[in-house]
C-alpha positions as CSV (number, residue, x, y, z in Angstrom):
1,X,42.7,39.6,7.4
2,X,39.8,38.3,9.2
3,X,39.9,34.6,9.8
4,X,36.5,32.9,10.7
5,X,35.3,29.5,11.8
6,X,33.0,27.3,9.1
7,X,30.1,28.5,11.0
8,X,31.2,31.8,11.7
9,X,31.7,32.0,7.6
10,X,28.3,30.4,6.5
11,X,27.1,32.9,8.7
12,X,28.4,35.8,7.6
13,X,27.5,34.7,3.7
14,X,23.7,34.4,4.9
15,X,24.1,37.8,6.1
16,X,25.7,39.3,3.0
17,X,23.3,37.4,0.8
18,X,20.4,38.9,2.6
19,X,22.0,41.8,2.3
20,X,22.4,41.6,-1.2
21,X,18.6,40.9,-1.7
22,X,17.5,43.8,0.3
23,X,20.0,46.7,-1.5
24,X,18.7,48.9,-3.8
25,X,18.8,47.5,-7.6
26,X,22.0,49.3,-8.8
27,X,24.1,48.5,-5.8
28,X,22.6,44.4,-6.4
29,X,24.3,44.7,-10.0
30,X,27.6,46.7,-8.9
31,X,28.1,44.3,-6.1
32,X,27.4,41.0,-8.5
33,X,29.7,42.3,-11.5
34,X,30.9,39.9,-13.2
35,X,27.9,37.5,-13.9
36,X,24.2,37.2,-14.2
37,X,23.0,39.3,-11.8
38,X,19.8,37.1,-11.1
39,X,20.9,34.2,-10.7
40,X,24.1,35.0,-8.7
41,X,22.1,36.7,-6.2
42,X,19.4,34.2,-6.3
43,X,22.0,31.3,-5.7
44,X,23.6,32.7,-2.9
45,X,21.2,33.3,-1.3
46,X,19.7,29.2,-1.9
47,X,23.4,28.2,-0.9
48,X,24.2,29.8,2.4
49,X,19.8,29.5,3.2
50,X,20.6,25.7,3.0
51,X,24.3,25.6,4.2
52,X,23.4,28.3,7.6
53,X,19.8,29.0,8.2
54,X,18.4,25.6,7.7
55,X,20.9,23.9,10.1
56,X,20.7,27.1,12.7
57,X,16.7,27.2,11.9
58,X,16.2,27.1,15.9
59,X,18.1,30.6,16.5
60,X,15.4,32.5,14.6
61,X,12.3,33.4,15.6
62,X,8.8,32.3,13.7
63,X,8.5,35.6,11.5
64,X,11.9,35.1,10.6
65,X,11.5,31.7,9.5
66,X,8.2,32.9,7.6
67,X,10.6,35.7,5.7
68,X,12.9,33.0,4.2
69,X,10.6,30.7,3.6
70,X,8.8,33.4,1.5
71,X,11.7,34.9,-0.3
72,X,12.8,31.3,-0.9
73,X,9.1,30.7,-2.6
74,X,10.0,33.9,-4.4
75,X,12.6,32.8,-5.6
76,X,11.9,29.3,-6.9
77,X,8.8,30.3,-8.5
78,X,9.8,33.2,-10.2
79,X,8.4,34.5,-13.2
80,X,11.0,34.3,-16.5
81,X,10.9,38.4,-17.1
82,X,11.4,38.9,-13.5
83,X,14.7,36.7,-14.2
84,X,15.2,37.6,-17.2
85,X,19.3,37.4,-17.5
86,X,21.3,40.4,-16.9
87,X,24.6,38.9,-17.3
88,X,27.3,41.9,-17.4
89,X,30.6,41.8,-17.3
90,X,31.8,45.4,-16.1
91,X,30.0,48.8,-14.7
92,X,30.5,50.0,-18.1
93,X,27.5,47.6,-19.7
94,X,25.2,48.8,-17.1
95,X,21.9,49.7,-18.6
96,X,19.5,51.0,-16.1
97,X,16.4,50.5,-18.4
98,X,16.9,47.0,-18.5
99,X,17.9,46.8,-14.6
100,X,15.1,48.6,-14.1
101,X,12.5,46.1,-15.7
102,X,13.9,43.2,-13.9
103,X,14.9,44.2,-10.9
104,X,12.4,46.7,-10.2
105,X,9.5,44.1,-10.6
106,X,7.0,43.1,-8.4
107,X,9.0,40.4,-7.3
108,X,12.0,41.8,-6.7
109,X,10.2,44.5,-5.0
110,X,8.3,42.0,-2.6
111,X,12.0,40.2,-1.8
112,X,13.5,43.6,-1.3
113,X,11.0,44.5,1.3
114,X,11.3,41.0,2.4
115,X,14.9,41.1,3.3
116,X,14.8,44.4,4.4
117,X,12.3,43.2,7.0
118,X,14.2,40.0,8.0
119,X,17.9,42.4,8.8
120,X,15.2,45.2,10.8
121,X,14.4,41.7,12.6
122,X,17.6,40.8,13.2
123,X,19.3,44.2,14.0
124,X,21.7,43.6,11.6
125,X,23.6,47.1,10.4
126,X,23.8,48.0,6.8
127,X,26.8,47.1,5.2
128,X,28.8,47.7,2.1
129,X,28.7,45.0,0.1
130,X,31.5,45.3,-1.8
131,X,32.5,44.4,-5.4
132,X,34.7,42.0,-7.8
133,X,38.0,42.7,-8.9
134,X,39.7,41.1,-11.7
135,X,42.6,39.7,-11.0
136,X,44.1,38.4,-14.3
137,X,43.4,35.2,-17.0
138,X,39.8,35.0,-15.8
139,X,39.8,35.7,-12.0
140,X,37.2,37.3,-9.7
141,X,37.9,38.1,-6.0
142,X,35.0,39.5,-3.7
143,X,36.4,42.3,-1.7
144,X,34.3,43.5,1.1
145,X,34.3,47.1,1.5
C-alpha cells in the first residue's frame, strides 16, 4: 500500500478529480458507481479545488488558474438538465440514453475539454480511475486501478 503525506493526498484527489471530469461519459459513471454521478463528480472536484488548489494556488500558472476557475463557474452555475440526477447503484442500471443527455451536454462537454486542457497543462498522464467495490452492510471502497 501506498502511504502519502496530507498534502501528498489532497493532491493526488485534485488530480483524480480532474481526471474524473475530463474522462469520457461512461468511464465518469463506471468510476462513480454507487451514487449520483453528478453531484459526486461535481463535489469532489469543489472539495479537493478548495482543500489543494486554492491553498497551492501559487504553483500553477495563470491559464491554469483561469481553467478552474472556469470549470468551477461551470459547475456552480449549472443548468438543472445538465444535472439532472443520475443516481445508479450498479453497472447493470446504466442507461446510456440518459447518460448521454446529461453528460453529453454542452456543459459537460465545455468542462471535459476544460479538464482535459488543465492535465495537457500540467503533463499529467492518463490514468485509470478506478471503481467502487462493495464491501458488505452498505460499504463502498474506491480501488484505484
Amino acid at each position: 500500500m501506498i502511504k502519502y503525506n496530507q498534502d501528498e493526498y489532497l493532491e493526488r484527489q485534485f488530480k483524480k478529480s480532474i481526471l474524473t471530469l475530463a474522462a469520457d461519459p461512461l468511464e465518469q459513471v463506471i468510476s462513480e458507481i454507487p451514487g449520483c454521478i453528478t453531484c459526486d463528480m461535481a463535489e469532489e472536484f469543489d472539495s479537493y479545488r478548495t482543500l489543494y488548489f486554492v491553498e497551492q494556488w501559487s504553483r500553477f500558472t495563470t491559464e491554469q488558474v483561469d481553467i478552474i476557475n472556469q470549470i468551477d463557474h461551470i459547475l456552480s452555475e449549472h443548468s438543472v438538465e445538465a444535472f439532472k440526477c443520475l443516481f445508479l447503484r450498479s453497472v447493470d442500471e446504466i442507461d446510456m440514453s440518459v447518460i448521454s443527455e446529461v453528460l453529453e451536454s454542452e456543459e459537460w462537454f465545455t468542462i471535459r475539454e476544460l479538464a482535459r486542457r488543465f492535465i495537457r497543462s500540467m503533463k499529467w498522464e492518463w490514468e485509470n480511475l478506478g471503481g467502487y467495490v462493495h464491501q458488505g452492510n452498505n460499504i463502498w471502497k474506491k480501488i484505484d486501478n
